[in-house]
N, C-alpha and C positions, 0 to 999 in steps of 0.2 A: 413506598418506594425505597431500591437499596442505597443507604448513603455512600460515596465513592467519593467524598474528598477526608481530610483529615481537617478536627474542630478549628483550630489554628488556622488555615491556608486561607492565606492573603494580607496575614496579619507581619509587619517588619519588623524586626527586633534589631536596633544599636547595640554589641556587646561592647564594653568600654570596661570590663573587668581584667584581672590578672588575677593569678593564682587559680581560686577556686569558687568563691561563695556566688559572684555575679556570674562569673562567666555560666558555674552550674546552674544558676538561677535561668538565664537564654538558653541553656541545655535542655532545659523541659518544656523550657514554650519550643523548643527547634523541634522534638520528640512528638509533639501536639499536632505540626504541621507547620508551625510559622515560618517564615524564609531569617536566620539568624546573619548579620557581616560583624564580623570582627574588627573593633580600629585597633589596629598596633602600632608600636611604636617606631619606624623605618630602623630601618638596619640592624635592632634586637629582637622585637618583638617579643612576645609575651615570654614572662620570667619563665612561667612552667615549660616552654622550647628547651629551659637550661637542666631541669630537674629530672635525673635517672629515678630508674634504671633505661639503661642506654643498649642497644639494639644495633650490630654492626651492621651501614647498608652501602651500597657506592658513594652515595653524599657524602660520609660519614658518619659519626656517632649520632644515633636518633634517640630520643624520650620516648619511652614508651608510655610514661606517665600521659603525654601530650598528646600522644595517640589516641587516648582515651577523651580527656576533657578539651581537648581542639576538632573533636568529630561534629559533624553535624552543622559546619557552618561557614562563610566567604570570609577569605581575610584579605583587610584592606589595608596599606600601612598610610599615615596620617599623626602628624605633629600636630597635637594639639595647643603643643605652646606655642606657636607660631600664629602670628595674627591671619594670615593666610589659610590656616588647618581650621582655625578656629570659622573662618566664614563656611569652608566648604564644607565645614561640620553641619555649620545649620539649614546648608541647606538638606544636607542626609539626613538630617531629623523631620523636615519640615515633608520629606518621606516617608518617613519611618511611623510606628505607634507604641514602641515600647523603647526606652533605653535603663539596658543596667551599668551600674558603674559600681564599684566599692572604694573608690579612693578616700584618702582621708578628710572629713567635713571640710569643705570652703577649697577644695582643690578645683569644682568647676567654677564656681565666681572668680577664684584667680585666672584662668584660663576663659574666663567672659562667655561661659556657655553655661551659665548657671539653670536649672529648670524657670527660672521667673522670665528669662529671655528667649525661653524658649516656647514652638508654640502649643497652644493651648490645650491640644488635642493628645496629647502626650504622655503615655505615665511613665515617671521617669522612676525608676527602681532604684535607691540607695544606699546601698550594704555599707556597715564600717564595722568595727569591732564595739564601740560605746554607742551610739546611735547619732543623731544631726544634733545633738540639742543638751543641753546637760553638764556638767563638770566634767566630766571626762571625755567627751566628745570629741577634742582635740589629741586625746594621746595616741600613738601607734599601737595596733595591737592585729595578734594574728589566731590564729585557730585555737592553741591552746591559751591563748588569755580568754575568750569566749569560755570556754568548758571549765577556767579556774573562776573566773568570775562568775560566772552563771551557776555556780554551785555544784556542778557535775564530776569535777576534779576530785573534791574533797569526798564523794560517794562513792571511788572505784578502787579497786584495790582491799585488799586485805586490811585487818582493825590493827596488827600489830608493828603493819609498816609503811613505806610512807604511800603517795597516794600514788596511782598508775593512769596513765593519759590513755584513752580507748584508742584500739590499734589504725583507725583512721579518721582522717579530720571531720569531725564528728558537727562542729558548729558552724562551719562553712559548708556543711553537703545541707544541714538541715536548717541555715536561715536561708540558703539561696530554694529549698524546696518554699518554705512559708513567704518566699519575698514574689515566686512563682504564683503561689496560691494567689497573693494579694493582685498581682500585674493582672490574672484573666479575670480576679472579681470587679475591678474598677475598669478591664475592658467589656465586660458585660454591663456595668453602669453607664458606661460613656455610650454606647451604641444600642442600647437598646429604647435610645429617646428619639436616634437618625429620624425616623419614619413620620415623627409626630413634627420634623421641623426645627426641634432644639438646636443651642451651641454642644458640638461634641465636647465636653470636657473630661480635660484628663484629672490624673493625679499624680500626688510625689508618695512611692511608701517609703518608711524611714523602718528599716531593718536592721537590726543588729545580733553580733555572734553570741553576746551573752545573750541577747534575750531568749534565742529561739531555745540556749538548753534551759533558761528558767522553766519558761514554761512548759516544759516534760518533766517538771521535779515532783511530780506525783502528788503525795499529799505533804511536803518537806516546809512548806511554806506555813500552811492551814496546822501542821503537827506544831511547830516552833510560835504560832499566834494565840492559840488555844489551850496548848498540852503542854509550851514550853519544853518541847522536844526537841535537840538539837542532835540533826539526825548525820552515820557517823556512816562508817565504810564497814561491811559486812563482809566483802569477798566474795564466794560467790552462795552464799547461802542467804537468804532471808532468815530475820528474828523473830518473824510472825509465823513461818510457817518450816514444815519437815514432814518426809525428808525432800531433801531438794537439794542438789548439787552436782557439779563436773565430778563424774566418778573417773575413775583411774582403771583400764585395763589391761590385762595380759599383754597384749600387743603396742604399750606405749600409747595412748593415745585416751582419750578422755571424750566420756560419755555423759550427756546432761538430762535427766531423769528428774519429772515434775509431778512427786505424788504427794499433795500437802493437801488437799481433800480426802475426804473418811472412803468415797470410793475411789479415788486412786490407789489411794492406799492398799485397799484390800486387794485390788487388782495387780499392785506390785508385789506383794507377799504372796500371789498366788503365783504371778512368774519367779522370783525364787523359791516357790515351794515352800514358804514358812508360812504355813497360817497359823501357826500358833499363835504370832507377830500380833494378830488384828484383838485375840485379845487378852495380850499382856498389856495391864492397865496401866504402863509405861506409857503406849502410845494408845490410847483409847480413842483421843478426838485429837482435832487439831491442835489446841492449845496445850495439852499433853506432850505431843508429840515435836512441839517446839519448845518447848520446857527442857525437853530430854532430847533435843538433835544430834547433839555429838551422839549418843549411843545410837539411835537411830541412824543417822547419815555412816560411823561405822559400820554398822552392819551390812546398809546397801554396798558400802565400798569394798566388804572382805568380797562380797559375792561377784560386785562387776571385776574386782583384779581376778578370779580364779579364769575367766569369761574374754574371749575377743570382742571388740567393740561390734562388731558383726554379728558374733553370736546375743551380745545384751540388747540389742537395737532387736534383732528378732524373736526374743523373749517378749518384750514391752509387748511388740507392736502386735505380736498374737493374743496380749490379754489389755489391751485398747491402752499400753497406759502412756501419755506423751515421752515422746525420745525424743534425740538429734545427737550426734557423733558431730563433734568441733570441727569440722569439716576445713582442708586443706585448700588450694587452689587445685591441687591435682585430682583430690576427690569430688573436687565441682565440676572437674574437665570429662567424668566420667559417669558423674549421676545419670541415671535413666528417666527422671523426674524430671529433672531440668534438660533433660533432652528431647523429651518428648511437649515440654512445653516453649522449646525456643528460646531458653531465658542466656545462650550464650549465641553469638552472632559473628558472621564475618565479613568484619569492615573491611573496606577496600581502602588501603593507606595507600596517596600518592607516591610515598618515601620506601616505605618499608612494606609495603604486600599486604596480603592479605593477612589481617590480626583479627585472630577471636577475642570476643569482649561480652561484656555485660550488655544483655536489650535493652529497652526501655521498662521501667519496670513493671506498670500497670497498662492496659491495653485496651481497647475496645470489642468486647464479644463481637463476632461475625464482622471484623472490619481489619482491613490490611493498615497498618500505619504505616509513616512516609520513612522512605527511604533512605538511612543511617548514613552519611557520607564520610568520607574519610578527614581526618585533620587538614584541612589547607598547607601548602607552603606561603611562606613568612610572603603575602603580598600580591598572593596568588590572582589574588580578584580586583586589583586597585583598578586596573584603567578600567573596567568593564563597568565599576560600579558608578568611581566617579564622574565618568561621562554619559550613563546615563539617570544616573541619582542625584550627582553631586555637584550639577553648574561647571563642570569642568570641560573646556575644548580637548578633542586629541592633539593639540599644536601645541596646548601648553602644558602635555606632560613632562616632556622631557624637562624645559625650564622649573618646573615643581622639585624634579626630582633632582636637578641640581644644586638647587636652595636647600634641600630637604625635608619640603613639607611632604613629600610622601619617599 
């Protein structure tokens, strides 16, 4: 039979994050099918509402930023320091089956909504920058302390200068991806005992920004334990392999060419017409040919600057050999590749109209995924939610909202 709902749907997600690491982490269970509510903070709301680029609309000045990582989900506004915010929290939880949060360790125990108090059925997702537990666990820290501590920092960039931050928050998109992984494997533990009778139980995962870039540091770890290799920033060339690098063309723009295997290689000397290349005993094998990269990776570069990035992208790709052109936003507004597989979408913004954006990135063959909604405004969902989630009368919203808990 054809499946017609999405894996997610019927599963609730609390987002209780700001910025980016938790809130993205509820972005992919939302993307999955899960129903995501927002708590924010009354009358600010989430920090990234604050953060351009800014988009002029009747309101006023809109985040486009927000427009992006506020889609997909209800926002509720809810004082949690409030002894009041904090009851009608539990009862949203006591709703709910996932919550993410990324405040700093011991910020729910202060606010008395700690996961021990909560119930059991729950996995409560907990991004911080040093993890729940540890000597640093206590400190503040944001996206680039993740990437300099987790070893990633000191890798990027050029050997001769200092070290360069990847052009987006690299350790917050990718613990809230792995803190994602973690919430459906311990929802799949917790329910898949329903049938037999068991207690549903949840869990807590404990995620943090450095870890998630440790662990993609290749072999940097296992190099520096064994080999005593303390491994350094290359640029963009590898010292194992050539040629390999952003070449530079005619047209300003820079072309990234992957021929550090004996048949790429040959494959790439036959799109520039030099087979002589394959065998001058310079570049014989691999490790030859990384021996001697500057003259190698020269060479590819005299050929790609004579060359439009256009034109060198269709050289490779008629003699199989891996390309990509550093691609712009304007050149991804236009690819036929990514047009023809849907990978840009037009959200329907309450605020600001319709905005194309990035889909969800992975999909299900032969299945429609759910419905990509626009960013909420600051609040959008409160009475709806809390009177029917949240133990709350509609007589005592107004009085709430005079106190401030929503």
């Amino acid at each position: 039979m054809p499946i017609t709902s999405p894996p997610l749907e019927g599963i609730r997600v609390l987002d209780l994050g700001t910025r980016v690491a938790a809130p993205f982490c509820a972005a992919q269970l939302g993307e999955l099918g899960a129903e995501v509510i927002k708590i924010e903070q009354p009358g600010t709301g989430d920090f990234m509402r604050e953060i351009g680029p800014f988009v002029d609309t009747p309101e006023g000045p809109y985040s486009l930023f927000w427009s992006v990582e506020g889609r997909g989900r209800k926002s509720v506004t809810l004082d949690l320091r409030q002894h009041r915010g904090q009851e009608i929290f539990r009862n949203l939880a006591r709703e709910s089956d996932v919550i993410c949060e990324n405040f700093r360790p011991g910020t729910l125990e202060r606010w008395n909504i700690s996961p021990s108090g909560l119930p059991e059925h729950l996995i409560v997702v907990r991004i911080s920058a040093f993890g729940q537990s540890g000597p640093y666990s206590n400190r503040p820290g944001l996206d680039r302390l993740g990437i300099g501590y987790g070893g990633l920092l000191n890798l990027t960039g050029d050997a001769d200068r200092p070290p360069v931050r990847p052009g987006v928050t690299v350790s917050d998109y990718l613990t809230g991806t792995f803190a994602s992984q973690a919430a459906i494997a311990a929802l799949y533990r917790r329910d898949i005992g329903q049938d037999d009778g068991e207690e549903r139980a949840g869990a807590v995962v404990d995620a943090c920004l450095y870890g998630s870039i440790l662990r993609i540091l290749e072999w940097t770890i296992a190099g520096h334990d064994r080999a005593g290799i303390v491994r350094e920033r290359e640029g963009n060339r590898l010292g194992t392999s050539a040629p390999l690098d952003n070449y530079p063309t005619s047209d300003g723009r820079y072309v990234c060419l992957v021929a550090g295997s004996d048949a790429n290689f040959a494959r790439l000397c036959a799109a520039m017409d030099r087979a002589d290349l394959v065998s001058d005993q310079r570049f014989a094998n691999l490790a030859k040919r990384a021996a001697n990269s500057d003259e190698i990776n020269g060479i590819v570069a005299e050929w790609t600057s004579d060359r439009t990035a256009e034109e060198v992208e269709l050289a490779a790709i008629e003699h199989d050999v891996p390309v990509a052109t550093a691609y712009t936003a304007a050149d991804i507004a236009v690819d036929p590749h990514m047009a023809e597989r849907a990978d840009l979408i037009p959200v329907p913004d309450p605020v600001a109209g319709v905005i194309r954006q990035q889909a969800p990135a992975t999909r299900y063959v032969g299945e429609q995924g759910p419905e990509i909604t626009g960013a909420p405004r600051l609040g959008a969902d409160t009475d709806t939610v809390l009177t029917e989630l949240g133990g709350v009368k509609e007589a005592e919203l107004a009085e709430l909202r005079e106190a401030g808990v929503i």
